[in-house]
Backbone as a chain_set.jsonl record, in Angstrom:
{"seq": "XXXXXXXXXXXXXXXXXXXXXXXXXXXXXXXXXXXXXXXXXXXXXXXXXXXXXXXXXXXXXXXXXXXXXXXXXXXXXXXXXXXXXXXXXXXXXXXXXXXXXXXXXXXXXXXXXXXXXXXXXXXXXXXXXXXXXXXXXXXXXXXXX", "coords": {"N": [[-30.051, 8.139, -17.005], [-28.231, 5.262, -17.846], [-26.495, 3.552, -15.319], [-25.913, 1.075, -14.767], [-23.569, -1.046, -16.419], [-23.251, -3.684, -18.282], [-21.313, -5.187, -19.874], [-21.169, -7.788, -23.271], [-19.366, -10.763, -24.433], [-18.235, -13.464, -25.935], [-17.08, -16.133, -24.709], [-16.085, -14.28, -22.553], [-13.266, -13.754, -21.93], [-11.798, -11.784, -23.703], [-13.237, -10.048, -25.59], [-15.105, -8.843, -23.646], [-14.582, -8.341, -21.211], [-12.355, -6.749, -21.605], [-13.353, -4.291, -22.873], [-15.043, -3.809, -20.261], [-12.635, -3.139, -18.443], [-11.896, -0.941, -19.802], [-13.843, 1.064, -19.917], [-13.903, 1.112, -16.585], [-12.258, 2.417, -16.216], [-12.727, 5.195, -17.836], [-15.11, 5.755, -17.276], [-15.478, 6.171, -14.177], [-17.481, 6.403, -12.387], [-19.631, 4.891, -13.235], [-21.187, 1.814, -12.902], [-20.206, -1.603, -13.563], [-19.609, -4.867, -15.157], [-19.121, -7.546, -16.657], [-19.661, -10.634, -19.154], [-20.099, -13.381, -20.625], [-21.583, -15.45, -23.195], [-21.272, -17.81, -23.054], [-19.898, -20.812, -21.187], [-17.357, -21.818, -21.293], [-15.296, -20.495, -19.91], [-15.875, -19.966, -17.645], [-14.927, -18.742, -14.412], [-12.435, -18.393, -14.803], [-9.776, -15.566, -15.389], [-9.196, -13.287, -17.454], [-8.266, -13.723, -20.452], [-4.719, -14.393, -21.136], [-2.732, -13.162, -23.352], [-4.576, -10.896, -24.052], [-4.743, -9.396, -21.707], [-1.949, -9.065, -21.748], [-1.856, -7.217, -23.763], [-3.707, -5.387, -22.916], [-2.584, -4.414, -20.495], [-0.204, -3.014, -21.723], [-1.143, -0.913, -22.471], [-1.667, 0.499, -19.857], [-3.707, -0.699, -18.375], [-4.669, -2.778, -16.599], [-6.645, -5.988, -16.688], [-6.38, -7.879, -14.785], [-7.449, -8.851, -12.226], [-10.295, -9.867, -12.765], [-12.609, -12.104, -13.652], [-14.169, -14.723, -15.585], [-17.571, -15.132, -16.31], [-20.957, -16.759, -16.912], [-23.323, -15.463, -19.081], [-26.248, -14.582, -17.667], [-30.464, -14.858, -17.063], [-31.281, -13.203, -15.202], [-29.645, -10.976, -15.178], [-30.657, -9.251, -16.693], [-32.138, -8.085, -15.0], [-30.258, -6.601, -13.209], [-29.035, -4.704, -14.396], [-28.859, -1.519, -16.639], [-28.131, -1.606, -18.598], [-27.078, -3.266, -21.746], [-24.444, -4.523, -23.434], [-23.415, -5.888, -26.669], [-20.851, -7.58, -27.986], [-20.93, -8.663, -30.817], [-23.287, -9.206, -33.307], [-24.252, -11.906, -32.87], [-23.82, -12.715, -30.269], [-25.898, -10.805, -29.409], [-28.03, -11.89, -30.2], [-27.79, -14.11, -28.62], [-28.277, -12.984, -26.14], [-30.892, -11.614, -26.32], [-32.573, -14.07, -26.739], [-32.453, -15.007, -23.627], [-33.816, -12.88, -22.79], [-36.437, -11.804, -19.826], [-40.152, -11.869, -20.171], [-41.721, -9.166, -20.908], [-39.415, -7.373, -19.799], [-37.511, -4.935, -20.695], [-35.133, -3.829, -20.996], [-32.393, -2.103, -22.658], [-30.827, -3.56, -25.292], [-28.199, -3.578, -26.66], [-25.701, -3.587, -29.449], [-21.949, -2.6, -29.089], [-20.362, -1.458, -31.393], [-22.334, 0.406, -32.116], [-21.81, 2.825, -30.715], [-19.573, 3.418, -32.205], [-19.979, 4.988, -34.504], [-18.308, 6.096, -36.688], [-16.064, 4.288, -36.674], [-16.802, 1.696, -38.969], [-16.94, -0.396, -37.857], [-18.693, -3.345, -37.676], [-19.433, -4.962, -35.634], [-17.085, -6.112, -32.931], [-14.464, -7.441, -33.729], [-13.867, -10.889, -32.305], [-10.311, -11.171, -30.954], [-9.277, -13.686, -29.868], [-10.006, -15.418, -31.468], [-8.649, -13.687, -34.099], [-5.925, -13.074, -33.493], [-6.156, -10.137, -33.393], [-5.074, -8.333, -31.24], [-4.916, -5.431, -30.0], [-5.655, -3.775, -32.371], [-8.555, -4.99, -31.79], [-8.782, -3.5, -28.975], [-8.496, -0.954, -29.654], [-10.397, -0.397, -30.901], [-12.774, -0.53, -29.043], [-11.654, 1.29, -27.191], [-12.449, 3.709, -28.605], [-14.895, 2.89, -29.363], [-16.44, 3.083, -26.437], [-15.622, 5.807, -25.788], [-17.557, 6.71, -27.643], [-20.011, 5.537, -26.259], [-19.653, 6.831, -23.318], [-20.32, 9.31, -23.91], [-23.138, 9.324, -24.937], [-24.177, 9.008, -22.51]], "CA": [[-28.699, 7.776, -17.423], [-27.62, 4.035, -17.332], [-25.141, 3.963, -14.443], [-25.086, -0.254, -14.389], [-23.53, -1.704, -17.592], [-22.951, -5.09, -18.487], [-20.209, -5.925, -21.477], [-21.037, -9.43, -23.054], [-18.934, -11.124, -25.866], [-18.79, -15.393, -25.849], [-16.177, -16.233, -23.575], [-15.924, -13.192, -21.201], [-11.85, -13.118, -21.576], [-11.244, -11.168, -24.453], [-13.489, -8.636, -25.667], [-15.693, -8.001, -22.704], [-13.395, -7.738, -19.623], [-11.412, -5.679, -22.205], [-14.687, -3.521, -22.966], [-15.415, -3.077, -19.02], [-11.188, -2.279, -18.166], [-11.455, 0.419, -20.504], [-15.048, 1.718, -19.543], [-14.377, 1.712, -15.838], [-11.353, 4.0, -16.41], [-12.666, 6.342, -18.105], [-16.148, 6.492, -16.914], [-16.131, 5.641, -12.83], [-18.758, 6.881, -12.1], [-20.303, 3.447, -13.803], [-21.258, 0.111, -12.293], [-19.805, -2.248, -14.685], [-19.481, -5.581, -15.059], [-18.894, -8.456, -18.11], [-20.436, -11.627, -18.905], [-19.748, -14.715, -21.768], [-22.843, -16.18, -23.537], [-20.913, -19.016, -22.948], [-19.46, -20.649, -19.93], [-16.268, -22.021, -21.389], [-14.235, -20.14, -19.393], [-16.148, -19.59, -16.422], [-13.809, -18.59, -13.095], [-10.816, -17.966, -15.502], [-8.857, -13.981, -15.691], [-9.134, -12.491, -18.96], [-7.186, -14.536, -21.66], [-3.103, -13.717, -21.49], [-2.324, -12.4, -24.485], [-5.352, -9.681, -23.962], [-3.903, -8.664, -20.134], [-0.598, -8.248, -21.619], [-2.262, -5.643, -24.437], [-4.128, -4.079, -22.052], [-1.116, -3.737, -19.772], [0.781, -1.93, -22.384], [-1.603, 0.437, -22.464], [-1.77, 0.913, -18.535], [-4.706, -0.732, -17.869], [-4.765, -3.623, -15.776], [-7.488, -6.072, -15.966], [-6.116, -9.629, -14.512], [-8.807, -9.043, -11.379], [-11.335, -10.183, -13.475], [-13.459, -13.459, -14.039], [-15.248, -15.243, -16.689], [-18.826, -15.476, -16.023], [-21.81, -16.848, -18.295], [-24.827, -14.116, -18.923], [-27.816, -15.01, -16.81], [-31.511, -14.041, -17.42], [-31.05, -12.351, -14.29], [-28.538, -10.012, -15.521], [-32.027, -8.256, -16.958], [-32.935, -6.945, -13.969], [-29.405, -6.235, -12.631], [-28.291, -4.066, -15.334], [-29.41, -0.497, -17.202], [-28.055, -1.424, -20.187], [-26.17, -4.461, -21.719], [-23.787, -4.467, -24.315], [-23.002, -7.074, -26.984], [-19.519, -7.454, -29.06], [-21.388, -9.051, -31.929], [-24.729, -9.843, -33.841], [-24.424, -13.735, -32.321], [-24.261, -12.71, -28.853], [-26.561, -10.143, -28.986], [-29.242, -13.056, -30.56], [-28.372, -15.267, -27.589], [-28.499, -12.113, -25.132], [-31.991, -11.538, -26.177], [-33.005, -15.536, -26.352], [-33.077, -15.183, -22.312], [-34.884, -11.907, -22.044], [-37.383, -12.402, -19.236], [-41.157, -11.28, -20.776], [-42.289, -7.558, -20.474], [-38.383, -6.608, -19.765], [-37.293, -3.713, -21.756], [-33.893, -3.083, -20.918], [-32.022, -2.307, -23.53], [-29.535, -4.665, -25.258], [-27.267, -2.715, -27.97], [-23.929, -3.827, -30.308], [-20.91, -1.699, -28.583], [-20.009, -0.438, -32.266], [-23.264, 1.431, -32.508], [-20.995, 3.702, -29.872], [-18.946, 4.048, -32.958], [-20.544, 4.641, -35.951], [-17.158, 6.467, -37.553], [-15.278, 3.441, -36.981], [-17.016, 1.441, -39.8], [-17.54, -1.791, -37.617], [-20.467, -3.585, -37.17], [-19.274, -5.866, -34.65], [-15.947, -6.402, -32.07], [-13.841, -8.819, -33.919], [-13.083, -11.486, -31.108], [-8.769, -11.464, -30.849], [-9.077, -15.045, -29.8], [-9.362, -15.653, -33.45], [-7.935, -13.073, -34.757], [-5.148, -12.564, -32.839], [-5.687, -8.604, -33.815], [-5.613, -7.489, -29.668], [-4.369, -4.149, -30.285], [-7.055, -3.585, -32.774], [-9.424, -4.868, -30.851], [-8.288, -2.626, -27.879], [-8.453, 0.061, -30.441], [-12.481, -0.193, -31.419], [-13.364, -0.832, -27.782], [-11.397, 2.503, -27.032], [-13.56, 4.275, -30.042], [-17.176, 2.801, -28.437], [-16.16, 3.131, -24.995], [-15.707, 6.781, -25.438], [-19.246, 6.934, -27.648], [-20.929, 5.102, -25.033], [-19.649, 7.654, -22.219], [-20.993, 10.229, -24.611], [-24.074, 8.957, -25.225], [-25.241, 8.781, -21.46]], "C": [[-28.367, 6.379, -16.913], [-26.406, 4.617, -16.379], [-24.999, 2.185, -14.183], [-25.015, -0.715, -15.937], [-22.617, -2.949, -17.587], [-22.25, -5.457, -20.221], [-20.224, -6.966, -21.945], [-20.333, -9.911, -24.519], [-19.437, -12.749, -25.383], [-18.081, -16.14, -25.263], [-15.799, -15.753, -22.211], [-14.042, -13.346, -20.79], [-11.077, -12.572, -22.314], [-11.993, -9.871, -24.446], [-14.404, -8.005, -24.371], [-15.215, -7.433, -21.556], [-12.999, -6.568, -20.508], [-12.312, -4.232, -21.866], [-14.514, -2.578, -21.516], [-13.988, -2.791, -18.62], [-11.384, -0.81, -18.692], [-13.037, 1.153, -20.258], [-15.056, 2.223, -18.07], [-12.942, 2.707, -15.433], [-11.697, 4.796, -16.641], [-14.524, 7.036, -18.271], [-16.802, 5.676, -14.807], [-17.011, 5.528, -12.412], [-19.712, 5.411, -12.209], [-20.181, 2.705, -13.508], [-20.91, -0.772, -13.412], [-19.513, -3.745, -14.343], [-19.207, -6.855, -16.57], [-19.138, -9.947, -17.849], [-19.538, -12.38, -20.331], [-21.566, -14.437, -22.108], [-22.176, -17.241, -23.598], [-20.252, -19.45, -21.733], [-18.206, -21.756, -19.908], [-15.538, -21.699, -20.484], [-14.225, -19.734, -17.679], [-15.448, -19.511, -14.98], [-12.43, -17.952, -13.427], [-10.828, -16.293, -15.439], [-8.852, -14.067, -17.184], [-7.804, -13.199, -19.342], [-5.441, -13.579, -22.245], [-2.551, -12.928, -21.956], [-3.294, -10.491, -24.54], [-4.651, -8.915, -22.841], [-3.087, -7.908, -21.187], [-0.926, -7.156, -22.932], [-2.915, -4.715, -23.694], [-3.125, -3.487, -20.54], [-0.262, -2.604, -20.557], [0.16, -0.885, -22.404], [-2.189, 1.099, -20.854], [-2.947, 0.194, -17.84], [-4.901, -2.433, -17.422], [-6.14, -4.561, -15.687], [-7.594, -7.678, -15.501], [-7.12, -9.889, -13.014], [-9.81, -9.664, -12.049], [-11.654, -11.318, -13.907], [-14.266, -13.561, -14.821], [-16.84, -15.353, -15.912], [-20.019, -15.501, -17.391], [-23.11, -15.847, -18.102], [-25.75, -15.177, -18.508], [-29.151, -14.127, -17.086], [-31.489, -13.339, -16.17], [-30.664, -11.172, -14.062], [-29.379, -8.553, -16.401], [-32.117, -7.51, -15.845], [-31.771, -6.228, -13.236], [-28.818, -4.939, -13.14], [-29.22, -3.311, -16.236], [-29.479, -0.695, -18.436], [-27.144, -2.823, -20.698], [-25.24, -4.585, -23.254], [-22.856, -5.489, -25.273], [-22.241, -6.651, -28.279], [-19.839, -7.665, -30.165], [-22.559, -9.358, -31.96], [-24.506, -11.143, -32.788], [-24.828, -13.385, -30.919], [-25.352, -11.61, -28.557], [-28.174, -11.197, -29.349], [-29.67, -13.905, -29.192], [-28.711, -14.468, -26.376], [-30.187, -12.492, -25.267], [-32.999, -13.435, -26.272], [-33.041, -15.301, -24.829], [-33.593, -14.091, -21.894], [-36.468, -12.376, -21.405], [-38.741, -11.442, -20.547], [-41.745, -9.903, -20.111], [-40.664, -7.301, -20.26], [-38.169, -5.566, -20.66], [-36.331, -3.519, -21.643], [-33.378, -3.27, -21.978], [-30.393, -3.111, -23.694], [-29.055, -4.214, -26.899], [-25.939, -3.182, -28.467], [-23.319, -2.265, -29.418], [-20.547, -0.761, -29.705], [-20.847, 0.466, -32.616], [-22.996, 2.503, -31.953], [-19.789, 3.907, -30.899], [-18.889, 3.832, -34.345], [-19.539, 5.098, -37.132], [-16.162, 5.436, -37.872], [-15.049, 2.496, -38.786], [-17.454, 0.061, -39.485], [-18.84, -1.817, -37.439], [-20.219, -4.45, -36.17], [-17.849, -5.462, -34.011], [-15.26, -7.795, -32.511], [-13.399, -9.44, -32.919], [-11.57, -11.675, -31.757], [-8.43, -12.894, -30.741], [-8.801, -15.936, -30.943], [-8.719, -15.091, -34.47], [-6.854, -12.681, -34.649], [-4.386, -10.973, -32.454], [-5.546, -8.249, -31.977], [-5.483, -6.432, -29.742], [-5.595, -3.164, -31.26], [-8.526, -3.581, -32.377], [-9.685, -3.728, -29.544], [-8.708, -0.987, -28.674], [-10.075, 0.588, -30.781], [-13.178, 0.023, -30.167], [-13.211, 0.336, -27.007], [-12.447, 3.299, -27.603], [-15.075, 3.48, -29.418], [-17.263, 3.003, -27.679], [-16.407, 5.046, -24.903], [-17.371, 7.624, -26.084], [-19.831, 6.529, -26.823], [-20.809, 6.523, -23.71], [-20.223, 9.017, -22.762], [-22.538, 10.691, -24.775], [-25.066, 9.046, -23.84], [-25.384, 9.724, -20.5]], "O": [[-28.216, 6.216, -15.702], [-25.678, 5.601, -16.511], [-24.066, 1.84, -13.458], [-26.019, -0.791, -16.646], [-21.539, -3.114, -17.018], [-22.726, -5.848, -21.287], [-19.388, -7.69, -21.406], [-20.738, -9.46, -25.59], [-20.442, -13.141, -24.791], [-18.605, -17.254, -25.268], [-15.407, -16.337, -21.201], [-13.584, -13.116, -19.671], [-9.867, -12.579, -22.089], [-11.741, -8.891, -23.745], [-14.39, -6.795, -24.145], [-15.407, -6.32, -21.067], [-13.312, -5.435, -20.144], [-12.101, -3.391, -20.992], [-14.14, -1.412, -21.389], [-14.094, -1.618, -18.26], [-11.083, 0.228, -18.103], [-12.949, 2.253, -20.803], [-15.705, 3.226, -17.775], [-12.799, 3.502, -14.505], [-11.311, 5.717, -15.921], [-15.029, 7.995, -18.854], [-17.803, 5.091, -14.393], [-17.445, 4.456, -11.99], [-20.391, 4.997, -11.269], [-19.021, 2.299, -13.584], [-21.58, -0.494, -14.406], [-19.147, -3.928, -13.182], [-19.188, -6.23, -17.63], [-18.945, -10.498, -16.765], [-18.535, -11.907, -20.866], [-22.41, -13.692, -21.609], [-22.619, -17.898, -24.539], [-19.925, -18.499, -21.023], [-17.968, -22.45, -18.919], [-14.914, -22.652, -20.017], [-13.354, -19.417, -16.868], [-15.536, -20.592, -14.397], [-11.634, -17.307, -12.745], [-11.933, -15.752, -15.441], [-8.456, -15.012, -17.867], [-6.708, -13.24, -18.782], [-5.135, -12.743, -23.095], [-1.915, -12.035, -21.396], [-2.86, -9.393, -24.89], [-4.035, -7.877, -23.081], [-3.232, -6.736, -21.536], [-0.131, -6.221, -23.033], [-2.769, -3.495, -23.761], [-3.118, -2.444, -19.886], [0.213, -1.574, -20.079], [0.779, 0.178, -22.359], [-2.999, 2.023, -20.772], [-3.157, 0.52, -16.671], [-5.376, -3.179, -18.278], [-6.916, -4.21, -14.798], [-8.507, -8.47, -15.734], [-7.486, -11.033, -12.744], [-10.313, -10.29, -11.116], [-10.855, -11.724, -14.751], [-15.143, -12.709, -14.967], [-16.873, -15.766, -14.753], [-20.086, -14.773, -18.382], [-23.694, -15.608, -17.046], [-25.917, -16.319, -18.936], [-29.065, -12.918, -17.301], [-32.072, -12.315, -16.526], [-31.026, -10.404, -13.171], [-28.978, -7.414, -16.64], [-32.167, -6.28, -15.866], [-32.115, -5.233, -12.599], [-28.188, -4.183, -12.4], [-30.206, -3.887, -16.695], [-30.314, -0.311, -19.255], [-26.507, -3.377, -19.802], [-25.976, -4.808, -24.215], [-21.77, -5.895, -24.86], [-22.562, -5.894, -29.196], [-19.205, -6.98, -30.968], [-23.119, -9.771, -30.944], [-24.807, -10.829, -31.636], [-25.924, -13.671, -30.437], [-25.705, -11.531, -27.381], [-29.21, -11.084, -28.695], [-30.755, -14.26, -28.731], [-29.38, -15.039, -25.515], [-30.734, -13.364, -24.592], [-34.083, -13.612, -25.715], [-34.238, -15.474, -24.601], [-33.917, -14.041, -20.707], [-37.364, -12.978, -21.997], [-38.42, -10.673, -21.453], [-42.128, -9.758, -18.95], [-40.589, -6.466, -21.161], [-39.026, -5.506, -21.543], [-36.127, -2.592, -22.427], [-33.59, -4.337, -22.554], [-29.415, -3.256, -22.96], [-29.554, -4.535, -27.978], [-25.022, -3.088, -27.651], [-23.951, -1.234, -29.188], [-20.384, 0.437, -29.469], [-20.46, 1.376, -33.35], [-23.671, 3.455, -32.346], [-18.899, 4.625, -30.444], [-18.264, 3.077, -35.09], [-19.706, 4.708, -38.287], [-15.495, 5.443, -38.906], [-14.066, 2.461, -39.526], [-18.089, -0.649, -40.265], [-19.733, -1.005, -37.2], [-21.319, -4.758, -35.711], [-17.347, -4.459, -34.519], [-15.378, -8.887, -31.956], [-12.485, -8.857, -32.336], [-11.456, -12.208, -32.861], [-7.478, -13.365, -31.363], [-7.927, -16.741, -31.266], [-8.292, -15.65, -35.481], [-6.45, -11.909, -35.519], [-3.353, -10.574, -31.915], [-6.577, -7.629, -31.718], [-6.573, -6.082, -29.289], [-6.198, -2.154, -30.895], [-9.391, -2.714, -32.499], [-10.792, -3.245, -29.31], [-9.198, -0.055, -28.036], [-10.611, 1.694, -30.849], [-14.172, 0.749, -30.182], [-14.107, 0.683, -26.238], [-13.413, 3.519, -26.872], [-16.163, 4.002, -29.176], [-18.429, 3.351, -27.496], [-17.207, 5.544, -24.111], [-18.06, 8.504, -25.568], [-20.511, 7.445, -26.361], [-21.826, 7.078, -23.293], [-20.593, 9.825, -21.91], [-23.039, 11.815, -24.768], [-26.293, 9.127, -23.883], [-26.236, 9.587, -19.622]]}, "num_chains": 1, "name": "protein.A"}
């Protein structure tokens, strides 16, 4: 059973903090953590507008820092989880050689939804929606392991 998971979208202050808020609620038990494939934002708290949706729904995650995915983050982590096709391309661009860990889209944790990806909010300004899919994989993922 993965027990360390790693959430990565392309910023690390929308959908992945979001991702790991709502994963280590409602599966403690789980080492968790969230990454960028980019390092825009690196040091920054999850992007404003996201907090204050995931505030409304109780869940707090302004603790939280940007950080860019490292090939490192292979060996740290059971399992790694990417918001979209793009980042899951550049995820696997730094897989060390012989690694195996697996590196899976979050919506494949919810195949009823109908997504194939985690629209980033940053552009879409859906947060609520977003919040909504991430709920819906979050609880396939805790299913799943």
């Amino acid at each position: 059973m993965p027990t360390r998971i790693l959430f990565v979208c392309l910023g690390n202050i929308c959908r992945s903090p979001a991702a790991e808020g709502v994963f280590r609620v409602l599966c403690p038990e789980a080492e968790t953590d969230s990454a960028g494939t980019a390092s825009y934002h690196a040091g920054e708290p999850p992007y404003g507008p996201m907090q204050a949706a995931a505030k409304a729904r109780g869940l707090d995650i302004s603790d939280l820092r940007a950080r860019q995915f490292r090939r490192d983050d292979f060996a740290a982590f059971d399992l790694i989880i990417a918001m979209d096709a793009s980042n899951l391309e550049n995820i696997e661009a730094l897989r060390p050689a012989g690694n195996e860990i697996p590196v899976r889209l979050f919506t494949d944790y919810a195949p009823t939804s109908g997504a194939d990806y985690v629209p980033d909010p940053y552009y879409t300004r859906d947060f609520d929606g977003c919040l909504d899919l991430i709920g819906i994989a979050a609880k396939g993922l805790k299913t799943s392991l």
